[in-house]
MIMAR-942747 format. One record per residue (C-alpha): x, z negated, y negated; residue number from 1; residue in one letter. Coordinates in Angstrom, 3 decimals, padded with zeros to 6 digits. Layout:
% residues N
       c1       c3       c2 resi resn
        X        Z        Y  NUM    A
...
***
This chain:
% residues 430
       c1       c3       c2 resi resn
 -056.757  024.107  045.509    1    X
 -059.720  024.618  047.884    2    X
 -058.934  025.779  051.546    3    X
 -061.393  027.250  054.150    4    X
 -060.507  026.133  057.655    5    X
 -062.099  028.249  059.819    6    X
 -062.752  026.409  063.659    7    X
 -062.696  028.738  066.813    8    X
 -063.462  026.416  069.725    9    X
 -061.332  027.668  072.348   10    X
 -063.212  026.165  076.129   11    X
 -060.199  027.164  078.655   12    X
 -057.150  028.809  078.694   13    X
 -056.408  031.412  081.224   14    X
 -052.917  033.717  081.707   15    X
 -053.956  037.330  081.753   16    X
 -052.784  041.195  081.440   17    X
 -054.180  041.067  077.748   18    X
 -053.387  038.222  075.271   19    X
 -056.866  037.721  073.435   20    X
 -059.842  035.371  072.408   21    X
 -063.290  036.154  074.209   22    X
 -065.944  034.164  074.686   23    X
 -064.186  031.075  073.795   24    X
 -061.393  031.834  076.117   25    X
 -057.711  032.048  075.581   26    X
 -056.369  035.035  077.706   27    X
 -052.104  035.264  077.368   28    X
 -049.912  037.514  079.197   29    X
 -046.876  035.741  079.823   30    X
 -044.495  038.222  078.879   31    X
 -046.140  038.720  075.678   32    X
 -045.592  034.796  075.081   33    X
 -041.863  034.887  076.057   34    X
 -041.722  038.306  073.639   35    X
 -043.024  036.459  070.973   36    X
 -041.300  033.131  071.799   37    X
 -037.859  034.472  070.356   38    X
 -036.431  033.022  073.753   39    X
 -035.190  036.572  075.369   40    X
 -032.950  036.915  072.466   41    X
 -031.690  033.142  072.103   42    X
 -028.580  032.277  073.062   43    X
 -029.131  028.702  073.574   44    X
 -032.612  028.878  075.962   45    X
 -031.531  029.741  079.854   46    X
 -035.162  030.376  080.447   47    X
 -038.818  030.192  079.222   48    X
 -041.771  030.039  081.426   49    X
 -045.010  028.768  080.096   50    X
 -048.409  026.977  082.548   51    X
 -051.560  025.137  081.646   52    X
 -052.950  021.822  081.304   53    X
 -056.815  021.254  081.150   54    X
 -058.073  018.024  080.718   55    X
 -059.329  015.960  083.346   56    X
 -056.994  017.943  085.523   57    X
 -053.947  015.686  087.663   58    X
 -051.450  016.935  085.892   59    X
 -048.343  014.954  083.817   60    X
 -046.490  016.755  081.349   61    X
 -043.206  015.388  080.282   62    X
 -040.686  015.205  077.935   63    X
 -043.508  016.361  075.459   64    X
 -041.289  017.367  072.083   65    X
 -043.907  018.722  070.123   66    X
 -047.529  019.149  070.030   67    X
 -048.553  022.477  067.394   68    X
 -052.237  023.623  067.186   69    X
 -052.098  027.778  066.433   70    X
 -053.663  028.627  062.858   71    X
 -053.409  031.639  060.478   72    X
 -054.135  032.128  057.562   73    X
 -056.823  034.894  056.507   74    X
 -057.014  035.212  052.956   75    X
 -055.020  033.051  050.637   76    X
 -050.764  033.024  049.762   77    X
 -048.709  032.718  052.159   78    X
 -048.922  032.177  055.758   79    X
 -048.627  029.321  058.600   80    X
 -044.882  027.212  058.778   81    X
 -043.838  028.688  055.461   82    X
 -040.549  028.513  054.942   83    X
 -039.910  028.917  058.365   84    X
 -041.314  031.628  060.602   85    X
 -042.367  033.099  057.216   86    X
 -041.643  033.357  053.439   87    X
 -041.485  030.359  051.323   88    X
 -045.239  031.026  049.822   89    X
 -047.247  028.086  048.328   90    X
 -049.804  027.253  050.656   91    X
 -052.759  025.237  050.734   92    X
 -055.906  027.661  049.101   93    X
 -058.085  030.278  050.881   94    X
 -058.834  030.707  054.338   95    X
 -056.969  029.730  057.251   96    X
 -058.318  029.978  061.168   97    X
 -057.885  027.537  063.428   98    X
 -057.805  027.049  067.485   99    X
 -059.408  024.085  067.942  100    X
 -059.285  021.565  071.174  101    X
 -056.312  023.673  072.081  102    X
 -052.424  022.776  071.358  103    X
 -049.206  024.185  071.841  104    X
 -046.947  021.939  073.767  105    X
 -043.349  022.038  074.349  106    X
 -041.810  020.573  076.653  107    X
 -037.772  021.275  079.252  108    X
 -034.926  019.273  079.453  109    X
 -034.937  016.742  077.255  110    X
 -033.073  016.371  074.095  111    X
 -033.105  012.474  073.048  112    X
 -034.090  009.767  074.497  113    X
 -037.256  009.573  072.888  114    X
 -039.520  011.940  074.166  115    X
 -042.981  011.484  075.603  116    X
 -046.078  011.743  078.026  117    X
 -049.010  013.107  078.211  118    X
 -051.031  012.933  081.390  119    X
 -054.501  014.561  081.877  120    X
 -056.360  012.402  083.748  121    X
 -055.875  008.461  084.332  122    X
 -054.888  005.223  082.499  123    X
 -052.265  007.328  080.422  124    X
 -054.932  009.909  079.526  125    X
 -056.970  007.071  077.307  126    X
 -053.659  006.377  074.945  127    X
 -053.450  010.367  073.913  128    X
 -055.530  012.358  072.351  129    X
 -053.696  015.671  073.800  130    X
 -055.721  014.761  077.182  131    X
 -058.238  016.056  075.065  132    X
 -057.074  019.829  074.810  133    X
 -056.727  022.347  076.882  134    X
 -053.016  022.890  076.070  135    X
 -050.341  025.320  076.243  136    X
 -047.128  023.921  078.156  137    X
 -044.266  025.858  076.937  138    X
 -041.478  025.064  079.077  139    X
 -037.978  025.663  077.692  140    X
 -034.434  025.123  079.625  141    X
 -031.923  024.978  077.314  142    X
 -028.156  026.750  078.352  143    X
 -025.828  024.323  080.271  144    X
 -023.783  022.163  077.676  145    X
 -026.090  023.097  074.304  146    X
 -025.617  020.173  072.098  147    X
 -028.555  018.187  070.768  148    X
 -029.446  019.280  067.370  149    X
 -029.053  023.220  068.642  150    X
 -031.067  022.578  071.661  151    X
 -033.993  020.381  069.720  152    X
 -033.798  023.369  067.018  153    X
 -034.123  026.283  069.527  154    X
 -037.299  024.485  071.469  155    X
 -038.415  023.924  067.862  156    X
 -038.609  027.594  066.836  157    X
 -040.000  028.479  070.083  158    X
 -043.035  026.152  069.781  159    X
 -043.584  027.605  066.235  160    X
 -043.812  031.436  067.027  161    X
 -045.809  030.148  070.247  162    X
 -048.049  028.848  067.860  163    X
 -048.009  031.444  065.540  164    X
 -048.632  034.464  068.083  165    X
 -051.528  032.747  069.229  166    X
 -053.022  031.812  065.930  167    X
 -053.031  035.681  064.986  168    X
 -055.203  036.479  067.894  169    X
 -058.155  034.949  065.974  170    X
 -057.912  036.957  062.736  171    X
 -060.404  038.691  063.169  172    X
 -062.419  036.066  064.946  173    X
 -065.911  034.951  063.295  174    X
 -065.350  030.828  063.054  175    X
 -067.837  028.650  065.046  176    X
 -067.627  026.563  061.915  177    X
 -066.204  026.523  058.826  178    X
 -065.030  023.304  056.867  179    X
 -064.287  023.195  053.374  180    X
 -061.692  020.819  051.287  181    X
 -060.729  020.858  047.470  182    X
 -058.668  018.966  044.958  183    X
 -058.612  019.910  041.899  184    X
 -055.388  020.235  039.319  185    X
 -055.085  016.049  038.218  186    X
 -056.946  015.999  034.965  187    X
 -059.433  018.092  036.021  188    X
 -059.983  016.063  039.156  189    X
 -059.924  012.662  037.750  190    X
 -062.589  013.591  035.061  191    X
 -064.929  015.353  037.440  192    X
 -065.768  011.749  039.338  193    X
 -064.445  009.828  036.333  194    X
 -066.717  006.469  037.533  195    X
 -065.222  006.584  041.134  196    X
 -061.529  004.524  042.244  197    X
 -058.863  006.822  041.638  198    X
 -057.247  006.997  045.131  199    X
 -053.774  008.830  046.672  200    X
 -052.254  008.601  049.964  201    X
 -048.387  008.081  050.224  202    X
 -047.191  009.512  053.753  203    X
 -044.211  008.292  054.510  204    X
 -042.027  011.169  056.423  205    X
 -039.346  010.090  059.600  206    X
 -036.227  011.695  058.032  207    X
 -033.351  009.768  059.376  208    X
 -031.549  012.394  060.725  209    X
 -030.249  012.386  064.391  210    X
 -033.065  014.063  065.672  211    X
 -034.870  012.146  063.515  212    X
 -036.495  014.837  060.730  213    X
 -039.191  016.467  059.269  214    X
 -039.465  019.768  057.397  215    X
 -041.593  020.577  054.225  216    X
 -041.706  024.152  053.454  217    X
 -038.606  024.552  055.717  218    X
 -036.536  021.631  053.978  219    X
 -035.254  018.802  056.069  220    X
 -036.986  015.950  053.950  221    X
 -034.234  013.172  053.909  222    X
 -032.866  015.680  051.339  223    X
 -035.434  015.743  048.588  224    X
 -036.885  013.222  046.570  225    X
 -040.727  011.744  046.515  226    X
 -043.040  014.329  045.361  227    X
 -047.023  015.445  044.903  228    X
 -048.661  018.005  047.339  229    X
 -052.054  019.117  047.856  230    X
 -053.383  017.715  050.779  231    X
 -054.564  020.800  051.859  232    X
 -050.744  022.336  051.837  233    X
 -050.297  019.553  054.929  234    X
 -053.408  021.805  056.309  235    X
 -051.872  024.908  056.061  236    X
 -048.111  024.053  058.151  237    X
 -045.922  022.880  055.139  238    X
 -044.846  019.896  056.708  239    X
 -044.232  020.025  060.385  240    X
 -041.927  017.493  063.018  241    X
 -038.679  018.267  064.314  242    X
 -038.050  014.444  065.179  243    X
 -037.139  012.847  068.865  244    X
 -038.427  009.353  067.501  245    X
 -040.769  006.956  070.133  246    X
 -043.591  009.222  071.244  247    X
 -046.078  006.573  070.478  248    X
 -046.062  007.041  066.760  249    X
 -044.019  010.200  065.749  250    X
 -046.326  012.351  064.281  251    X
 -046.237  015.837  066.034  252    X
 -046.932  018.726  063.664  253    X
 -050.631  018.850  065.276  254    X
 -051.471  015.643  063.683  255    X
 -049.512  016.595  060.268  256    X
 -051.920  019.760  060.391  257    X
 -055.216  017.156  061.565  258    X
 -054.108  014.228  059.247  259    X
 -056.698  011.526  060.019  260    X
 -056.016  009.861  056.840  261    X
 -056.551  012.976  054.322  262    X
 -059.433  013.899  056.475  263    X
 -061.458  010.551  055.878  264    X
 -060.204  010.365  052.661  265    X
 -061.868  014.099  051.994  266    X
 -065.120  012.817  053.871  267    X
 -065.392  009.828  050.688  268    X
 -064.210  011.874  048.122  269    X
 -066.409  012.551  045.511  270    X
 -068.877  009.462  047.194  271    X
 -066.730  006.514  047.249  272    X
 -063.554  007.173  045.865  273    X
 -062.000  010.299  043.667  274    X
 -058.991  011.280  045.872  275    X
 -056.587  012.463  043.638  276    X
 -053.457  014.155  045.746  277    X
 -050.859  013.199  048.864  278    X
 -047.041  011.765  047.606  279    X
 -044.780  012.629  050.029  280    X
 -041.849  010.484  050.598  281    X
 -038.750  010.383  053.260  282    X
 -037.428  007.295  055.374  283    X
 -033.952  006.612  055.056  284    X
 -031.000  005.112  056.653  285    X
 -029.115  003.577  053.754  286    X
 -030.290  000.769  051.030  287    X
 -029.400  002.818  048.133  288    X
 -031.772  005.675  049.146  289    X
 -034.492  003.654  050.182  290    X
 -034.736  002.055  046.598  291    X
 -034.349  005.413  045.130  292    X
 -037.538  007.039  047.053  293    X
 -039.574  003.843  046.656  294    X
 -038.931  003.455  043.136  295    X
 -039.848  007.676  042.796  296    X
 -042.865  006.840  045.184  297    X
 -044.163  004.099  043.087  298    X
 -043.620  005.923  039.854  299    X
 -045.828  008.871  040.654  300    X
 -048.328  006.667  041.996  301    X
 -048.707  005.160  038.622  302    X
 -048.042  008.467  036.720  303    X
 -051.240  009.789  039.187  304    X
 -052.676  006.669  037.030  305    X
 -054.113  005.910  040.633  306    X
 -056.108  002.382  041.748  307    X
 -054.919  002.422  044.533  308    X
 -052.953  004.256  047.854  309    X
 -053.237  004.442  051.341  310    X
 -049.404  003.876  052.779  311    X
 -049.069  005.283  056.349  312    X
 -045.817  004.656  058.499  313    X
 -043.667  007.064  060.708  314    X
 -041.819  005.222  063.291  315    X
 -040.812  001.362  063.411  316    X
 -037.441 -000.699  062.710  317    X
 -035.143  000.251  060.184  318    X
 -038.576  002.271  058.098  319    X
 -040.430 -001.202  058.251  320    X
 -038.094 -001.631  055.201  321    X
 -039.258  001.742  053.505  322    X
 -042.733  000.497  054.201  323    X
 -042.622 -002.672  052.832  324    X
 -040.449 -001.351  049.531  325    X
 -042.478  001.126  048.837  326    X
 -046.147 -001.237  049.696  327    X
 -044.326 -003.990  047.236  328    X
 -042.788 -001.502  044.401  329    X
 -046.635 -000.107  044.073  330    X
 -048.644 -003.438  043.970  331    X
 -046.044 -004.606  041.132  332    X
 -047.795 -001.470  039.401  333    X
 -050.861 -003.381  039.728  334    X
 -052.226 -000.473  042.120  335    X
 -053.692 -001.613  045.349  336    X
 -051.998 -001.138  048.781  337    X
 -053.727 -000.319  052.504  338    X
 -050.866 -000.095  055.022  339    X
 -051.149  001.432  058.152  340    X
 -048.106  000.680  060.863  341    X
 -047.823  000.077  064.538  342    X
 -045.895 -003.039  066.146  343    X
 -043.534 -003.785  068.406  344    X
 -044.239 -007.475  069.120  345    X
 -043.311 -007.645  072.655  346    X
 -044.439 -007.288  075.757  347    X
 -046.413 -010.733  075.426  348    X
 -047.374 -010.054  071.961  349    X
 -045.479 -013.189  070.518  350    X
 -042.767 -011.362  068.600  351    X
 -042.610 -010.529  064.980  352    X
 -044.458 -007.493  064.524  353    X
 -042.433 -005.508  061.882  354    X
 -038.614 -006.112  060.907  355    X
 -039.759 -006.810  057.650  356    X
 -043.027 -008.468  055.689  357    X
 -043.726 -008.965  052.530  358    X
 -046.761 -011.269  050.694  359    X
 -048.015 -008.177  049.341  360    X
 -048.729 -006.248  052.312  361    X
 -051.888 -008.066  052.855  362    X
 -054.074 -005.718  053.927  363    X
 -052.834 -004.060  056.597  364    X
 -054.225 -001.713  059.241  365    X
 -052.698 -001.370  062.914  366    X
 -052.410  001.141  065.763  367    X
 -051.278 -001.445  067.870  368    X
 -048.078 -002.775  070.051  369    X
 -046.093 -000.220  071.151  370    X
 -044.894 -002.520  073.394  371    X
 -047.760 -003.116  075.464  372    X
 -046.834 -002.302  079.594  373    X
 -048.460 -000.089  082.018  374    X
 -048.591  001.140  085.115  375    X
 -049.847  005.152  085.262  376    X
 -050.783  006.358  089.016  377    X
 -048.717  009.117  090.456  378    X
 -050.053  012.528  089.761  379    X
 -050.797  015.546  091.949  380    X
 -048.522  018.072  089.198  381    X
 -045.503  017.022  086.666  382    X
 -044.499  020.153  084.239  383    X
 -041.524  019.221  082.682  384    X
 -038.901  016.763  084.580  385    X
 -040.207  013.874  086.169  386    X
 -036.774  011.642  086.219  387    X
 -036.496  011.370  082.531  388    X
 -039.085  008.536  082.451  389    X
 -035.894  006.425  083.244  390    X
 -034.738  006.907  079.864  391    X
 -037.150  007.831  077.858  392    X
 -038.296  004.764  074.815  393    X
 -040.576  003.026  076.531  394    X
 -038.738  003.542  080.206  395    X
 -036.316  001.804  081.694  396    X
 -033.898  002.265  084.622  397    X
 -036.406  001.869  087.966  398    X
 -039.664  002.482  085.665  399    X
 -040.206  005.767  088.277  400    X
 -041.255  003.715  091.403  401    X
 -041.370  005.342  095.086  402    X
 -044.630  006.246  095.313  403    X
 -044.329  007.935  092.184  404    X
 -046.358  005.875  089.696  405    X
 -044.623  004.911  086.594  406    X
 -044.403  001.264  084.508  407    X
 -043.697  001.758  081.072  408    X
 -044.364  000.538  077.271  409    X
 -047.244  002.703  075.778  410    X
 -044.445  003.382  073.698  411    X
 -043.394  006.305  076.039  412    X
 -047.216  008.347  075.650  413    X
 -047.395  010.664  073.149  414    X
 -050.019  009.446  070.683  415    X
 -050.812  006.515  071.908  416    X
 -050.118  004.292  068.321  417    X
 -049.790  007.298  065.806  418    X
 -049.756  005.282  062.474  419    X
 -051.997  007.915  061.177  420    X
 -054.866  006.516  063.103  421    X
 -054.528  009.815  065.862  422    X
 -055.362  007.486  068.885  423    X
 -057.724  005.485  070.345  424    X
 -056.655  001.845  070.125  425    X
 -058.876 -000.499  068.858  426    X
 -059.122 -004.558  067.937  427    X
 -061.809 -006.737  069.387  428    X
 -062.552 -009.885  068.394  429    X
 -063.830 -012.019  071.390  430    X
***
């Protein structure tokens, strides 16, 4: 498959009487948002009301749910989130638009406990890359009562057509730039750079259910089994979050659609290393399905007749196991491993990193301790709902102090050690 992506810088976004793209600006009309939202019609959402963040600006957004950057596609099957705004097309080839240094953010009453922050400007503003964008807030107050899984589905949807609506409005936008990425069917591919390391990437998908999922092509993946995807189908919105796991390393469906890993591993392809193809793969709750998708994983790898994989991580705990099974199950393949994970070794740093290790794993990469603490200042604006920082992962009772600065674990900002490599930690060696 090769895909197009098309990049339309967007510089600010303003609200407006006309919803358009000019000049590098986003104009929305509000009603034309909550139109397109879905939300008028929803019998879960009590109201919808959108603002905007800029970076630099003083400005705290939380509980962040999801993060979405608007595409569309231009030419090519199928459309953006197929399988669920639209129909179940393969995607992945042709030409898709994108909004770039924009996002889509959702954020209301919160759903779980694990929900996140972003702040603009600040200490929390260096552990997430959404400081970065000019973003979207789309604020959604769920009916009195709604239980969870309707309430994280409805905000879900909304985010989604948000998304979507505003990705249309560059159709017939001339890109800034244009980037291009192919792989080829497997044969084909692994003869054209025959002399180079045969390389795939195994993402590893948070699908333990509880407001802990992820959807490819519309299907909640803790019900499938391992399988092989273009990486430019992860491009195009087949796999997108609808998890409440610890902000710090959930992937939000912006960084499924910007995965650093397939991105780098595009930028050697064809130089370094012949990158053959993604294997998706879910992370369970129970032994018996963790053998099952780590023995599947580790049987395509060496069907793909690979050298080696890149293993990246969603989440921490009870997937440390999928991790290390499916890291272990591949080396005994003879097929080299690269893990990437995040810890949680305490506040000091003295604790076992991971809930579970393995020889083989040695060569790991991190995007370091979740559970590092900080203090972020108080802000001049909070969208969202300030007093959740009390229970948010990463908060604790009393972490919202008087003068309205907040002490928390990194684990409570959104992005801060995506195990994807979407941050900006770094090791130095003194």
């Amino acid at each position: 498959m090769r895909l197009e992506i098309g990049k339309v810088f967007i510089k600010d976004i303003q609200f407006g009487d006309e919803s358009k793209i000019e000049d590098g600006v986003l104009y929305l009309n509000k009603e034309e948002l909550a139109e397109a939202s879905g939300a008028n019609d929803d019998e879960h959402i009590e109201s919808i009301d959108f603002d905007i963040a800029r970076p630099g600006e003083s400005v705290r957004i939380t509980p962040v749910k999801d993060v979405i950057e608007p595409r569309v596609k231009v030419e090519g099957n199928g459309e953006i989130f197929p399988g669920i705004l639209n129909k179940v097309d393969t995607v992945g080839e042709g030409k898709t638009i994108a909004l770039k240094d924009m996002a889509v953010v959702t954020t209301g009453k919160i759903v779980g406990f694990q929900e996140g922050i972003v702040d603009m400007t600040g200490l929390g503003a260096e552990y997430t890359p959404f400081s970065k964008t000019n973003n979207l807030v789309v604020i959604a107050e769920p009916v009195e009562g709604l239980k969870q899984h309707l309430h994280e589905e409805a905000v879900r949807l909304i985010g989604f057509r948000v998304a979507d609506f505003i990705g249309r409005l560059a159709e017939n936008i001339e890109p800034d730039e244009t980037e291009c990425f192919e792989t080829k069917p497997l044969l084909e591919q692994v003869e054209e750079y025959k002399d180079l390391p045969k390389v795939a990437y195994v993402y590893m998908l948070q699908t333990q259910g509880l407001l802990h999922d992820t959807y490819v092509y519309g299907v909640d993946a803790k019900q499938i089994v391992p399988t092989i995807l273009y990486p430019t189908e992860i491009f195009d919105g087949a796999v997108v979050s609808g998890n409440c796991v610890s902000a710090c390393d959930k992937n939000p469906t912006y960084v499924h659609q910007n995965n650093g890993v397939i991105n780098e591993l595009y930028k050697e392809h064809g130089k370094t290393i012949n990158f053959l193809g993604v294997i998706i793969t879910n992370e369970n709750v129970y032994l018996m399905d963790k053998q099952r998708s780590s023995n599947w994983t580790s049987k395509l790898a060496e069907y793909m007749g690979v050298d080696a994989v890149i293993v990246s991580q969603e989440g921490f705990g009870n997937p440390d196991t999928d991790l290390i099974m499916n890291c272990t199950k591949i080396e005994d393949k003879g097929i080299k491993t690269v893990i990437i994970t995040d810890e949680y070794a305490g506040r000091d740093g003295a604790s076992q990193s991971l809930a579970d290790a393995n020889e083989k794993a040695d060569a790991v990469v991190t995007g370091g301790n979740a559970n590092q603490l900080v203090t972020l200042p108080k802000l001049d604006k909070v969208i969202g709902h300030i007093d959740v920082v009390d229970v948010i992962a990463g908060g604790a009772k009393g972490s919202l102090k008087e003068d309205g600065s907040i002490v928390v674990e990194i684990q409570a900002i959104t992005g801060a050690t995506n195990e994807t490599g979407f941050g900006y930690l770094s090791a130095k060696t003194y």
